[in-house]
DRENGUGU-461488 format. One line per field, with one value per atom (N, C-alpha, C, O): chain; atom name; x, y, z. Coordinates in steps of 0.001 Angstrom, whole numbers, always signed. Layout:
fido: A, ...
rokol: CA, ...
c1: X, ...
c2: Y, ...
c3: Z, ...
This chain:
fido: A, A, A, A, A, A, A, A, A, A, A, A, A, A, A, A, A, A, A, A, A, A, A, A, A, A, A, A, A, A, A, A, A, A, A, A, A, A, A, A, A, A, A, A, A, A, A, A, A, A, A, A, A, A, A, A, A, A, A, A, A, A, A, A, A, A, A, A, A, A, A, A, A, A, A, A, A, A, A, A, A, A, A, A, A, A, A, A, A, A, A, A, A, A, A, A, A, A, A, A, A, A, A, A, A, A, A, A, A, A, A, A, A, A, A, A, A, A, A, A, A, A, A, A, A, A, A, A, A, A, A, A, A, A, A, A, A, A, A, A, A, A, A, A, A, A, A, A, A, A, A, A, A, A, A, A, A, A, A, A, A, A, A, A, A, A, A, A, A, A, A, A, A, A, A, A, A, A, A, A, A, A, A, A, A, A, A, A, A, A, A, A, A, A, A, A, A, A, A, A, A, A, A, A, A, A, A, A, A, A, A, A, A, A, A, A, A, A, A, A, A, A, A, A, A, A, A, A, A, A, A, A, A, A, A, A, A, A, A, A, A, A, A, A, A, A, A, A, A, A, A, A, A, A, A, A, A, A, A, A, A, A, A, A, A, A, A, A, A, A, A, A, A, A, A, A, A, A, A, A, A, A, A, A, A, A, A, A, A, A, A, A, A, A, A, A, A, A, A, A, A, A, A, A, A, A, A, A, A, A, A, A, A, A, A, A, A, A, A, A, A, A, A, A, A, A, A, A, A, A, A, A, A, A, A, A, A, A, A, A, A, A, A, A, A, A, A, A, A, A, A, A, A, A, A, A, A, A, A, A, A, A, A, A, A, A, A, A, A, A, A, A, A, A, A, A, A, A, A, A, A, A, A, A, A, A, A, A, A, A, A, A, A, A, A, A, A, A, A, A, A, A, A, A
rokol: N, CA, C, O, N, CA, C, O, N, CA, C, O, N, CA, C, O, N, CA, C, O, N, CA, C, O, N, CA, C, O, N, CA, C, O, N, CA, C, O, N, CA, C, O, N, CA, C, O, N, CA, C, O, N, CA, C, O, N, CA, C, O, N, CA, C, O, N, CA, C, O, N, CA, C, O, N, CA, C, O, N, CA, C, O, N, CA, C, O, N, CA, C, O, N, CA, C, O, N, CA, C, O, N, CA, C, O, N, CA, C, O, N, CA, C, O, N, CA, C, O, N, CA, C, O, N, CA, C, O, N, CA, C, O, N, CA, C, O, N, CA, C, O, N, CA, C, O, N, CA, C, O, N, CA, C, O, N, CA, C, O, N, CA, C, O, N, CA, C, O, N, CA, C, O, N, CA, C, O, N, CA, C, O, N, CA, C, O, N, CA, C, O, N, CA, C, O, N, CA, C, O, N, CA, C, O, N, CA, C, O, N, CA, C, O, N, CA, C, O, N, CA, C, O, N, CA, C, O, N, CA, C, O, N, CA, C, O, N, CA, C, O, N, CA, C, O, N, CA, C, O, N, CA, C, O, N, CA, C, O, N, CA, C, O, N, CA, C, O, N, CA, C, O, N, CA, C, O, N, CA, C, O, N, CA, C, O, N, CA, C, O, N, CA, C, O, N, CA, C, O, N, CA, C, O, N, CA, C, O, N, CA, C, O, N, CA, C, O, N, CA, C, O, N, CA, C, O, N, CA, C, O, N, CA, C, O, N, CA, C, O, N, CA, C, O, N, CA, C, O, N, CA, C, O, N, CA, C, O, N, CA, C, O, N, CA, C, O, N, CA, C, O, N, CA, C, O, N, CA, C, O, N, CA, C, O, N, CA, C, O, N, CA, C, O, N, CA, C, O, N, CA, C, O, N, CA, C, O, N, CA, C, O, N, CA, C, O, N, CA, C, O, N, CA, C, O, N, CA, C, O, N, CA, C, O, N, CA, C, O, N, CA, C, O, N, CA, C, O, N, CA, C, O
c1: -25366, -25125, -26296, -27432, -26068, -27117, -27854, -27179, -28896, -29747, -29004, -29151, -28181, -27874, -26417, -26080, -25806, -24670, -25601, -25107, -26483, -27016, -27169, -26731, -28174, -28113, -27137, -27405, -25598, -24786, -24662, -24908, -24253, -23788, -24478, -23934, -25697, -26791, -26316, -26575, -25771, -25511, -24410, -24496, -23235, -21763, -22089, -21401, -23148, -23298, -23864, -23523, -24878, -25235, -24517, -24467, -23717, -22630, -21564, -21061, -21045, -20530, -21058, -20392, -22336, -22929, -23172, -23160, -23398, -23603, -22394, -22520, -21187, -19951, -19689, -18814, -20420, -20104, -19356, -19654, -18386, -18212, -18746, -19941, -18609, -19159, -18958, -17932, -20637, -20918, -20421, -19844, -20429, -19734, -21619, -22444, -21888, -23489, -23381, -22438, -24648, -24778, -26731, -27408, -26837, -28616, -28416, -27616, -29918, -30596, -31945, -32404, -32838, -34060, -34200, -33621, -35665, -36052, -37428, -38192, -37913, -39477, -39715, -40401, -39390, -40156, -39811, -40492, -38367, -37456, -37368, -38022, -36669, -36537, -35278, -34668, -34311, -33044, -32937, -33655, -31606, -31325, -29343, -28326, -30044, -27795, -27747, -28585, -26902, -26389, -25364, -24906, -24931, -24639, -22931, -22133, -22770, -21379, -21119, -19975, -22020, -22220, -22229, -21759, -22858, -23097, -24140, -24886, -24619, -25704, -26889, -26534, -27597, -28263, -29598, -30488, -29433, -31059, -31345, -30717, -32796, -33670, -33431, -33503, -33116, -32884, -33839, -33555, -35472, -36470, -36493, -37290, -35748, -35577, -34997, -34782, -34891, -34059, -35971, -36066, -36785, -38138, -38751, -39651, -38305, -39057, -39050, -37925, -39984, -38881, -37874, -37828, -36666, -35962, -35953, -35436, -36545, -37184, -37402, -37111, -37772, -38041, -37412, -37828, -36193, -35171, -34349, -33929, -33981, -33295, -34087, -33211, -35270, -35695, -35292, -35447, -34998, -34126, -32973, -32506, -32042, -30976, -30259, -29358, -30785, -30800, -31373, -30814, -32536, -32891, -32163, -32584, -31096, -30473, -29133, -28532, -28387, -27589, -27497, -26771, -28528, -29013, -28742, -28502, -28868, -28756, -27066, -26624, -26079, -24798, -24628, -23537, -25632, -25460, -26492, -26160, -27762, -28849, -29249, -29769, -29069, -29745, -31525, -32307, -31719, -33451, -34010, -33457, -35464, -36188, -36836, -37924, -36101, -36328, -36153, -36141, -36052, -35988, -34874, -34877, -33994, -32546, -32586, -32398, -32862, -32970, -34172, -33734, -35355, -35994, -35112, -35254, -34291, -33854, -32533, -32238, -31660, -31159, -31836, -31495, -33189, -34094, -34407, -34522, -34540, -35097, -34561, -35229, -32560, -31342, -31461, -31741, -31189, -30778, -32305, -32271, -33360, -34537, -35660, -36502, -35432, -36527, -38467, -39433, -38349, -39593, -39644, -40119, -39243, -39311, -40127, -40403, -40772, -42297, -43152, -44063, -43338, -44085, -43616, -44289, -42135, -41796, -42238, -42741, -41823, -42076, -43925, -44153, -44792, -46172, -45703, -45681, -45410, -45439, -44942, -45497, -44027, -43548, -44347, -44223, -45062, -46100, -46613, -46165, -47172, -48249, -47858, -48645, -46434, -45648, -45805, -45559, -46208, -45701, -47138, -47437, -48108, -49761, -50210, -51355, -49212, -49574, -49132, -49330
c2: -185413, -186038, -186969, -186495, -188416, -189080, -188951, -188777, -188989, -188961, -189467, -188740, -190731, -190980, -190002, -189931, -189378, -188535, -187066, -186466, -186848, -185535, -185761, -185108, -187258, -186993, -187423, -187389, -187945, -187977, -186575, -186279, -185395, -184284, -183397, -182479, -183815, -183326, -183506, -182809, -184414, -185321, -184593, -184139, -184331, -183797, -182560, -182257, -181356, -180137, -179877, -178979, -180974, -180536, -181061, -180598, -182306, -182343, -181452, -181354, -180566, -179450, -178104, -177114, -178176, -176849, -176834, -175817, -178156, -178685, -179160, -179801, -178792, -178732, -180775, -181006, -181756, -182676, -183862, -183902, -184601, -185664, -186156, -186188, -186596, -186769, -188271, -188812, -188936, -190372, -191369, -190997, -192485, -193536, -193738, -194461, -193229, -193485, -194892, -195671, -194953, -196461, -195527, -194951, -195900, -195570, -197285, -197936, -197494, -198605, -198827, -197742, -199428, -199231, -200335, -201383, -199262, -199768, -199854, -199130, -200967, -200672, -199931, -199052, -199737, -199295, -197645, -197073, -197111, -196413, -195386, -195612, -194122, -192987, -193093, -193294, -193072, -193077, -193889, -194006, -194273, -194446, -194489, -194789, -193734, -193598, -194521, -194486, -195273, -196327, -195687, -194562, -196730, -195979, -195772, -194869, -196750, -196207, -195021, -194682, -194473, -193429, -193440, -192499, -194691, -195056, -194536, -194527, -194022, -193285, -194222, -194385, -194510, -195383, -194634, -194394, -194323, -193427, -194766, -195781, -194141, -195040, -194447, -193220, -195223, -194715, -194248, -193378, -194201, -193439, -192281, -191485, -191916, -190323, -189206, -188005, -189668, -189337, -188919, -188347, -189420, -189475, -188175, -187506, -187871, -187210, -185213, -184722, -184421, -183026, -183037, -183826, -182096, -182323, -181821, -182621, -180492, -180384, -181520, -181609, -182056, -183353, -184537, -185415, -184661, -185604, -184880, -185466, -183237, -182508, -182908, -183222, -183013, -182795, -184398, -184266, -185309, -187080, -186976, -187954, -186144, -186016, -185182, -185614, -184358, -183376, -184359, -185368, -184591, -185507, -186928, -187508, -187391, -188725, -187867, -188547, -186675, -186028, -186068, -186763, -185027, -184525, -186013, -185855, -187117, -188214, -188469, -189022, -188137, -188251, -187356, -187486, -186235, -185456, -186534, -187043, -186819, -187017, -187856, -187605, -189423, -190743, -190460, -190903, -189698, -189522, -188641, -187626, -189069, -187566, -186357, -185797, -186182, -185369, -183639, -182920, -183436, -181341, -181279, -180827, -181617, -181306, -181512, -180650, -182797, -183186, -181929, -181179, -181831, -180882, -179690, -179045, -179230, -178096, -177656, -176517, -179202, -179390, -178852, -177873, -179651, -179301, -178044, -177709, -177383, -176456, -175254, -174367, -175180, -174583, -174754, -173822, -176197, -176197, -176011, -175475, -176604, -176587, -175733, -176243, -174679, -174179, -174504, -174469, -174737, -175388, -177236, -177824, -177858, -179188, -179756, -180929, -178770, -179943, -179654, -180479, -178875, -178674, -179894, -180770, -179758, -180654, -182302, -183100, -182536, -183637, -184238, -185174, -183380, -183472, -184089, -185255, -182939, -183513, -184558, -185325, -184789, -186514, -187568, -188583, -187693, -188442, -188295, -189173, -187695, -187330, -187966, -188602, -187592, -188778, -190231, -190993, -190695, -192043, -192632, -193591, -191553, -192099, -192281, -192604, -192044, -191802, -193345, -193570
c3: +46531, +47828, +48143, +48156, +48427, +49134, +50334, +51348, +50434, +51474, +52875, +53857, +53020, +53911, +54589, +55771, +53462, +53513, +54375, +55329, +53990, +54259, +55819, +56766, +55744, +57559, +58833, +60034, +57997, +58700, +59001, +60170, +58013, +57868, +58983, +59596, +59121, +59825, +61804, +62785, +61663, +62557, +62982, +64123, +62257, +62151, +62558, +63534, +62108, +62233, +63749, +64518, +63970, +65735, +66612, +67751, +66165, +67526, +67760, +68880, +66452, +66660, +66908, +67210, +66745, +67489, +69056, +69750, +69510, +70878, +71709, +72752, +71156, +71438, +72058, +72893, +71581, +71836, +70266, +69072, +71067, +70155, +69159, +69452, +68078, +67193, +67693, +68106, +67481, +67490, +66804, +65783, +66984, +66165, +65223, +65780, +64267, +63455, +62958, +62823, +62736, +61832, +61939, +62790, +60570, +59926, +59299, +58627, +60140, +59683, +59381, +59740, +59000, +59360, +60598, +60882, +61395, +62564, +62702, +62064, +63754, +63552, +64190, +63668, +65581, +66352, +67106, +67956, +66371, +67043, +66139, +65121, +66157, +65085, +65453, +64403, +66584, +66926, +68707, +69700, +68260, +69770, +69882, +69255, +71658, +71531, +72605, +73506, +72572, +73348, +74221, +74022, +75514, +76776, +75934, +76182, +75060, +74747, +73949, +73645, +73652, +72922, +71527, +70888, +70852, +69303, +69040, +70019, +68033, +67611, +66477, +65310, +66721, +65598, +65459, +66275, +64069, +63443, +62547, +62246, +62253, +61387, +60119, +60042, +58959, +57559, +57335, +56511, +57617, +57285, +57759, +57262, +58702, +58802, +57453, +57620, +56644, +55734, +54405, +53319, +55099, +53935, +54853, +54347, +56057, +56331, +56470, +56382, +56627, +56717, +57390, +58334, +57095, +57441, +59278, +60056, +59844, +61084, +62044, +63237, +61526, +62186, +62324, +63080, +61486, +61708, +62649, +63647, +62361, +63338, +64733, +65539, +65283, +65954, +66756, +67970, +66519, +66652, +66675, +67258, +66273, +66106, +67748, +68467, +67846, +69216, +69515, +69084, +70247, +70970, +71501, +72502, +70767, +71099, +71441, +72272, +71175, +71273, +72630, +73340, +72989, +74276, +75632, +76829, +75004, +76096, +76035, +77042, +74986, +76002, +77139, +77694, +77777, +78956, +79745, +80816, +79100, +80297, +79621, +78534, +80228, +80402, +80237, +79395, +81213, +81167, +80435, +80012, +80186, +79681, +81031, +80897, +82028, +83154, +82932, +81932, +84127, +83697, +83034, +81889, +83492, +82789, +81256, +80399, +81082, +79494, +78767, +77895, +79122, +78691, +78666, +77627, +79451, +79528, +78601, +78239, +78261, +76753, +75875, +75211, +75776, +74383, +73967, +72788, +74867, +74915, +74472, +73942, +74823, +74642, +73075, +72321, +72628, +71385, +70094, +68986, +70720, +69905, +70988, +71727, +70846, +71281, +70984, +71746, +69838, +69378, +69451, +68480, +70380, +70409, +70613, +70361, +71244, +71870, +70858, +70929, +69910, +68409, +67706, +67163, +67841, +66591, +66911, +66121, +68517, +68789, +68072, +67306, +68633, +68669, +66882, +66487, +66185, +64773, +64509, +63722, +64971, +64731, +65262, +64578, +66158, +66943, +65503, +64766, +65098, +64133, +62483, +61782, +62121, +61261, +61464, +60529, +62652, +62696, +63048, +63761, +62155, +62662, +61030, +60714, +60121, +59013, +58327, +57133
């Protein structure tokens, strides 16, 4: 299976654990972004998520998920994160920390 197949699949497995729609995806590379979901609800990851552990692409994946409920990063959205990734704010810190490398 290709790398980019894995993190659709990845993609496929938490919108069905999070009981939401599955996104319209497109992986591209980006400079400045790891993912972003658009208000129509398109999902766009960075093909370099695919180089990195996999924790940590999960951790982008929930995270852009989490915004077809909540537009913002406020309590509520934390309180997504928190449901589905209990360890997010670890993982987040580590990704800050990926993208220093």
């Amino acid at each position: 299976m290709n790398q980019q197949k894995a993190l659709q699949n990845r993609v496929e497995t938490w919108a069905t654990q999070m009981g939401v729609a599955m996104p319209q995806l497109k992986i591209r590379r980006m400079r400045n972004l790891w993912g972003m979901m658009s208000t129509e609800g398109q999902l766009t990851l960075n093909a370099e998520l695919v180089l990195m552990p996999k924790k940590l692409s999960e951790y982008v994946i929930v995270h852009e998920l989490v915004h077809l409920w909540v537009p913002n990063h406020g309590k509520l959205f934390k309180c997504f994160m928190s449901t589905y990734l209990p360890d997010w704010e670890a993982r987040e810190k580590e990704l800050q920390a990926w993208q220093k490398l």
